[in-house]
C-alpha positions as CSV (number, residue, x, y, z in Angstrom):
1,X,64.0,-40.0,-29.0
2,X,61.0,-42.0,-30.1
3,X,62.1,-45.0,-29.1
4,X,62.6,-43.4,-25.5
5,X,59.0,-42.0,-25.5
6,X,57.7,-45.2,-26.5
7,X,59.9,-47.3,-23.5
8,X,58.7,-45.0,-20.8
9,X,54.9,-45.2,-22.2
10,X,54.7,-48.7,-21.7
11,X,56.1,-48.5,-18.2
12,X,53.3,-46.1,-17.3
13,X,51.5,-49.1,-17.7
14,X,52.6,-51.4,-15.0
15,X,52.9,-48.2,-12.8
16,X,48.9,-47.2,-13.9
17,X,47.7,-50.7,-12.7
18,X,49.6,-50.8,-9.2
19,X,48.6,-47.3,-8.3
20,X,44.8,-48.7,-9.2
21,X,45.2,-52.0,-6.7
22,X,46.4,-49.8,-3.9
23,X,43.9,-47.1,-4.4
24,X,41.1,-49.9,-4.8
25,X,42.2,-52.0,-1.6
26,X,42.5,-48.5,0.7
27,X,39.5,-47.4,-0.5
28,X,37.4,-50.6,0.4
29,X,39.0,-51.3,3.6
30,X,39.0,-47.9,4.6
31,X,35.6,-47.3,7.4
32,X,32.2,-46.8,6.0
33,X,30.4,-47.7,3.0
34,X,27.7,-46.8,0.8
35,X,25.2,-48.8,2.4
36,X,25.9,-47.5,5.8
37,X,26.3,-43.7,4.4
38,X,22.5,-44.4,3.6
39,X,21.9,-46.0,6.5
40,X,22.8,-42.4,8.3
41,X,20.7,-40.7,6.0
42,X,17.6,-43.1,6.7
43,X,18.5,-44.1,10.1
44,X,15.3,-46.4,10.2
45,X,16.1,-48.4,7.1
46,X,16.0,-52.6,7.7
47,X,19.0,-54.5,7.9
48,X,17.5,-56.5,4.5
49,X,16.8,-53.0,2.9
50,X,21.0,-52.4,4.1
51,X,21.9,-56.0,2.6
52,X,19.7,-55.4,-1.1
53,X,21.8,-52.4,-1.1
54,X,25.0,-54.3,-0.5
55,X,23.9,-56.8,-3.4
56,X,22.9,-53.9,-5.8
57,X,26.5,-52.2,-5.4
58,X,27.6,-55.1,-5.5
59,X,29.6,-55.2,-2.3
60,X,28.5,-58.3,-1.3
61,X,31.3,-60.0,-3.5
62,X,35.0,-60.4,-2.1
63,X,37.4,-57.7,-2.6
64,X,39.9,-59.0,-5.3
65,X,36.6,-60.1,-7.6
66,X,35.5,-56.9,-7.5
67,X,38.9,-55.0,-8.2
68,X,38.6,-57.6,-11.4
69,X,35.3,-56.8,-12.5
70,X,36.3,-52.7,-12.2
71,X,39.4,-53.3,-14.5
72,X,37.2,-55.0,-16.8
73,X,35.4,-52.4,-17.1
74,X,38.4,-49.8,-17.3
75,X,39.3,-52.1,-20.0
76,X,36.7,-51.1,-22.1
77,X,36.5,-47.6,-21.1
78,X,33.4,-47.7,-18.5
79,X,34.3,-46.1,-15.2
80,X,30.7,-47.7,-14.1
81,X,27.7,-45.8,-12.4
82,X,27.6,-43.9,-9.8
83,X,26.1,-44.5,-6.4
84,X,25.0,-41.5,-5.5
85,X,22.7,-40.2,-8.7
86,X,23.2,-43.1,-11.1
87,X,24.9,-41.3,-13.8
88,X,27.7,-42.5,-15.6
89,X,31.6,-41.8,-14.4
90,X,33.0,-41.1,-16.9
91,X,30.7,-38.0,-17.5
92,X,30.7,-36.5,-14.4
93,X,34.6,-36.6,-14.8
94,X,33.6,-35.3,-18.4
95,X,31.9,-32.4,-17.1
96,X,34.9,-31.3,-14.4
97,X,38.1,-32.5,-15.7
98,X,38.6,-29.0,-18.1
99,X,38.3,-27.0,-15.6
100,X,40.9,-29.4,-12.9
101,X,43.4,-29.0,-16.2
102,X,42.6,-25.3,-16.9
103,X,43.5,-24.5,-13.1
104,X,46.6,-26.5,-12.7
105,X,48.1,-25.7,-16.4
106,X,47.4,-22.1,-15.5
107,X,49.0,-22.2,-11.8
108,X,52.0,-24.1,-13.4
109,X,52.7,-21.7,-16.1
110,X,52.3,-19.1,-13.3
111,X,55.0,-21.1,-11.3
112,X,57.3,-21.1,-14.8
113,X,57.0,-17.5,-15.4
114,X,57.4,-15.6,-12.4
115,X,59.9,-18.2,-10.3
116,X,63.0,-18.7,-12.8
117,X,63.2,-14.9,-13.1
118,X,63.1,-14.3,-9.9
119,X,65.9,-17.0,-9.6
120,X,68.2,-15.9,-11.8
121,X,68.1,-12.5,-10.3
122,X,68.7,-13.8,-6.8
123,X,71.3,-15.5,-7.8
124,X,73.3,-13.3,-9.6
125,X,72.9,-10.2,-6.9
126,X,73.3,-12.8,-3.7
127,X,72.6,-11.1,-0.4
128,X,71.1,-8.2,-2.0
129,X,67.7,-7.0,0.1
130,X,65.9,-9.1,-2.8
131,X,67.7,-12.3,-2.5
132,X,66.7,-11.7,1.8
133,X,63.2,-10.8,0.4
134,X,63.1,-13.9,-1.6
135,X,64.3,-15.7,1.5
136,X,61.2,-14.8,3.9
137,X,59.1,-15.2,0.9
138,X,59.8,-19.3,0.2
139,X,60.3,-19.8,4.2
140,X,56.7,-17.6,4.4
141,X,55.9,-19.9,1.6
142,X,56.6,-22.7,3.2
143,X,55.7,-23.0,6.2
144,X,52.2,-21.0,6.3
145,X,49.3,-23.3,5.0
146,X,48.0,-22.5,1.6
147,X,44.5,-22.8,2.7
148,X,44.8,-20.5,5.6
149,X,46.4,-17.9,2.6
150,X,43.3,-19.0,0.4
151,X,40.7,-18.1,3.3
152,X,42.8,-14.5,4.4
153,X,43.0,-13.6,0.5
154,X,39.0,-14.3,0.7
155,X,38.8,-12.0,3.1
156,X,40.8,-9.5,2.1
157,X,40.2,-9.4,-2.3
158,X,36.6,-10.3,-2.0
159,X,35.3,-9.3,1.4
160,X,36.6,-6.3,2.5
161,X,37.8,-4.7,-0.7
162,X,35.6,-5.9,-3.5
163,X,37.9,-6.7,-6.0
164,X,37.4,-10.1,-7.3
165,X,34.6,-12.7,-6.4
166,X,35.4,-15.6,-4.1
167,X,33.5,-18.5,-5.7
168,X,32.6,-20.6,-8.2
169,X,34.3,-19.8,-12.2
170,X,31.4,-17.2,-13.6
171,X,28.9,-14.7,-12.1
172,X,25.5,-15.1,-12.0
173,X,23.9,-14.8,-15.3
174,X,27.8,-14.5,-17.0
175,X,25.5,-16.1,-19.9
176,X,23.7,-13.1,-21.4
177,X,27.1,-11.1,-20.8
178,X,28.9,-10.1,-24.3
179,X,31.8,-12.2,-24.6
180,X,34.3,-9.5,-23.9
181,X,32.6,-9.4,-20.3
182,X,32.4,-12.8,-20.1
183,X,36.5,-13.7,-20.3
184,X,37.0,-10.6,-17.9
185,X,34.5,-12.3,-15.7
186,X,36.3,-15.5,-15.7
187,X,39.7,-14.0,-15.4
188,X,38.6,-12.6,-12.2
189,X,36.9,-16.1,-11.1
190,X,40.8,-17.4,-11.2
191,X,43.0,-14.9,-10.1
192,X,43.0,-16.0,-6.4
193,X,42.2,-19.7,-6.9
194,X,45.3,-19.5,-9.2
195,X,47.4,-17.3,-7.3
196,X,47.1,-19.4,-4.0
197,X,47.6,-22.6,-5.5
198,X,51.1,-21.5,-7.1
199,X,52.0,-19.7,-3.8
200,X,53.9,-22.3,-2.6
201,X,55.1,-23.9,-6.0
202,X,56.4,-20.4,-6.6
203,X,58.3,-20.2,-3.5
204,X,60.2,-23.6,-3.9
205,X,60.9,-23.3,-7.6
206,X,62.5,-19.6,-7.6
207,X,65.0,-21.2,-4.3
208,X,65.9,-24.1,-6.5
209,X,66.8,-22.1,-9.7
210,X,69.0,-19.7,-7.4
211,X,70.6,-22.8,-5.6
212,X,71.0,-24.1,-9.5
213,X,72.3,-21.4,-10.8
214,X,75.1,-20.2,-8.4
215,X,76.7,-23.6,-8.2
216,X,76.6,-23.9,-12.2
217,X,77.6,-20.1,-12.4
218,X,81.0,-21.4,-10.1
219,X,81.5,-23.6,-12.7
220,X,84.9,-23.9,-15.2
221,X,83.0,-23.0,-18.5
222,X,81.3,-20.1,-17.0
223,X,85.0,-18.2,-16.3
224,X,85.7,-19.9,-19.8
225,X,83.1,-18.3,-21.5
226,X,83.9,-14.7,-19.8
227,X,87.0,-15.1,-20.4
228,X,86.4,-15.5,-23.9
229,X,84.4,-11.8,-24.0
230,X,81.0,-12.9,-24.6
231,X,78.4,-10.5,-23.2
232,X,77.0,-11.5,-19.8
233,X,73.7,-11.9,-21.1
234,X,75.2,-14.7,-23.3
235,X,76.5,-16.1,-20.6
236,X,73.8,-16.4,-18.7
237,X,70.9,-17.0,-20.6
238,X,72.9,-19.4,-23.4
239,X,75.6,-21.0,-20.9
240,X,74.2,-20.7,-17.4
241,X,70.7,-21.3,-17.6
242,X,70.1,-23.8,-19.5
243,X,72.3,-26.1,-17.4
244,X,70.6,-24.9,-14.2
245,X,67.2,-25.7,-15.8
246,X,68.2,-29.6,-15.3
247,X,66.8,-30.3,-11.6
248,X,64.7,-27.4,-11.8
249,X,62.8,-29.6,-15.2
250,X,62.8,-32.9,-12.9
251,X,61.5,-30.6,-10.0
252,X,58.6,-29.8,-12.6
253,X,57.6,-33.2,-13.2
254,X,57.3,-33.9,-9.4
255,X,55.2,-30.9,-8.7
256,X,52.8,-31.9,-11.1
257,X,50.6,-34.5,-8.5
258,X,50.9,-31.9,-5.6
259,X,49.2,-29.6,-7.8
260,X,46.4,-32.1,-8.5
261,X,46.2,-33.0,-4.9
262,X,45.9,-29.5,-3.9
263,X,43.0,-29.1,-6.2
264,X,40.5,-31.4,-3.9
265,X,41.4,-28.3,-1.1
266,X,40.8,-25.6,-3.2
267,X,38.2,-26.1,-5.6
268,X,36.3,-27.0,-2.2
269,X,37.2,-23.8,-0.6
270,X,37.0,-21.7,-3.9
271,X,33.4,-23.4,-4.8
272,X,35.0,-24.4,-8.3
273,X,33.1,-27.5,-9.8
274,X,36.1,-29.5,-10.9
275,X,37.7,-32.8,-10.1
276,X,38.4,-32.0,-6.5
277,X,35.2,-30.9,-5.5
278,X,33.9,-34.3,-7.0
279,X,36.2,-35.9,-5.4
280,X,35.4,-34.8,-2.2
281,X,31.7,-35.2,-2.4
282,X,32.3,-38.6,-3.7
283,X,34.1,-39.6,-0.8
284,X,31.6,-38.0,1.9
285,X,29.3,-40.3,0.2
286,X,31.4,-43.3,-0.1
287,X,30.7,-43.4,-3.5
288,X,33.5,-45.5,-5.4
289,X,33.0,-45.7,-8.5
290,X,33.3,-42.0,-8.7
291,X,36.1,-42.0,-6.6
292,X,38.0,-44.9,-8.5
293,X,37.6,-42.7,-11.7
294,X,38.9,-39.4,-10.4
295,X,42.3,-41.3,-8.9
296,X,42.6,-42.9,-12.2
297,X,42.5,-39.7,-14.1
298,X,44.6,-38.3,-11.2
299,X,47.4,-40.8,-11.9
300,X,47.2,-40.6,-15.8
301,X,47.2,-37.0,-15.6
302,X,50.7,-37.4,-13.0
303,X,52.2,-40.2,-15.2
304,X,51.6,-38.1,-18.2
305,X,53.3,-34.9,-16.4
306,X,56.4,-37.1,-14.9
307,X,56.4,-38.0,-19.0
308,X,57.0,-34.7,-20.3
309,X,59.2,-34.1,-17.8
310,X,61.4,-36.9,-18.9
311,X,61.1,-35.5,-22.6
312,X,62.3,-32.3,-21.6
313,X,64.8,-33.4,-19.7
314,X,66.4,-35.5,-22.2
315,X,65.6,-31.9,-25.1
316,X,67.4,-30.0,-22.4
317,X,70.1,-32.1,-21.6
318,X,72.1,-33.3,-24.8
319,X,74.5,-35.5,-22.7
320,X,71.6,-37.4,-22.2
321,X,71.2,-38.1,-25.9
322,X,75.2,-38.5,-26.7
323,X,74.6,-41.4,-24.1
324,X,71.5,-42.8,-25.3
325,X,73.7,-42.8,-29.0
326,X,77.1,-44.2,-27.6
């Protein structure tokens, strides 16, 4: 097992460092830069004041020498300064990245709880009205953009009705609140940003358990096992499940980066001051240093959860490990 954990660690590392140069090189060739980002802000700034700006971002140097210069710096843990107020990278990221991770650890355990359930029970009453229900729910799921859901929910939960608030993580003066108040107050900050953002994990996960589940309950071992008398619950939960977990575990892992991308869309929407908002203020302002940071964490964060994945996979599986010991 360790020696499995430790193999696939140090192929995160090759993986880390090409998902930097491609990230690096799109960024830089991609239209606009700093200096012209300030030149639309001060539209009668001098083409030497646009060229000293050039020299003090250093963009004046070719490409590759400053992709070098950046991973020296990752090296030794500086994600440089930022353009935009001068403050350093790696707190700004500091200051957001708990709150990226609270959202997307929440909106995955959401996914986890509510989607094998309702999985298993499709499954095991197919073509009932709930496995139809589930049906229009993943196509609804799938094919209706989450942000359109994010902006109807605003509407409807905060607008209209009242019931929860449609920005930012805390009310106005949540401070001076007792902390009682204070976690109610935040709870209500995340119910729709966390709702909407597992909407459509939610709907993909609960039609991949079913499909799991009924072709491992057609399996041999299944009439084996009923055959034998065990109780059904036995059956299912001992015998049934845990093989149908398999894809739905590598599933997991792959979700992971679409939750992380998603954040960038709704922490904008949702006014939440995490990663995505920075991320999308850094790249209005072309600022990339900022931007370079967030992707890194962004890919650490997926390399880590395509990791875990892997280690439950092969906790789940045990024919993995009988191989691994052959």
């Amino acid at each position: 097992m360790l020696s499995y954990i430790l193999k696939r660690f140090f192929l995160m590392i090759p993986i880390l460092f090409g998902i930097t140069l491609i990230c690096f090189i799109v960024i830089n060739l991609a239209p606009g830069s700093p200096a012209s980002f300030t030149e639309e802000l001060s539209p009668k700034a001098s083409p030497e004041a646009m060229e000293s700006l050039k020299k003090l971002y250093g963009l004046d140097k070719p490409l590759h020498e400053r992709y070098l210069n950046w991973l020296r710096m990752v090296i030794t843990l500086d994600l440089g300064k930022s353009f935009v107020d001068g403050r350093p990278v790696k707190e700004k990221i500091k200051e957001r990245l708990p709150i990226t991770v609270t959202l997307n650890l929440l909106s995955l355990l959401l996914i986890l709880v509510v989607s094998i359930p309702i999985g298993v029970f499709s499954a095991l009453k197919p073509g009932s009205v709930f496995d139809r229900v589930l049906t229009v729910f993943v196509f609804t799921g799938f094919s209706v953009p989450t942000f359109w859901i994010a902006l109807l929910a605003m509407i409807v939960f905060g607008v209209n009705l009242g019931w929860l608030p449609i920005s930012g993580i805390q009310s106005i003066g949540a401070e001076t609140m007792p902390f009682h108040e204070r976690v109610v107050d935040w709870i209500k900050h995340l119910i729709l940003p966390v709702t909407i953002m597992s909407f459509a994990g939610l709907a993909g996960m609960s039609r991949y358990t079913r499909s799991s589940m009924l072709e491992v309950l057609r399996q041999d071992f299944i009439r084996t096992a009923r055959a034998k008398g065990l109780p059904e619950r036995v059956v299912i939960v001992r015998h049934a499940l845990r093989n149908a977990l398999l894809p739905v575990v590598t599933l997991l892992g792959l979700a992971i980066p679409g939750l992380i991308g998603g954040s960038v869309i709704f922490e904008s929407i949702f006014s939440i001051p995490g990663m995505g908002q920075l991320f999308y203020s850094s790249a209005m302002a072309r600022d990339y240093p900022t931007i370079m940071g967030i992707l890194l964490f962004g890919a650490l964060l997926t390399l880590i959860g395509n990791l875990l994945a892997d280690i439950a996979y092969f906790v789940v599986d045990p024919r993995i490990r009988v191989k691994r010991d052959v």
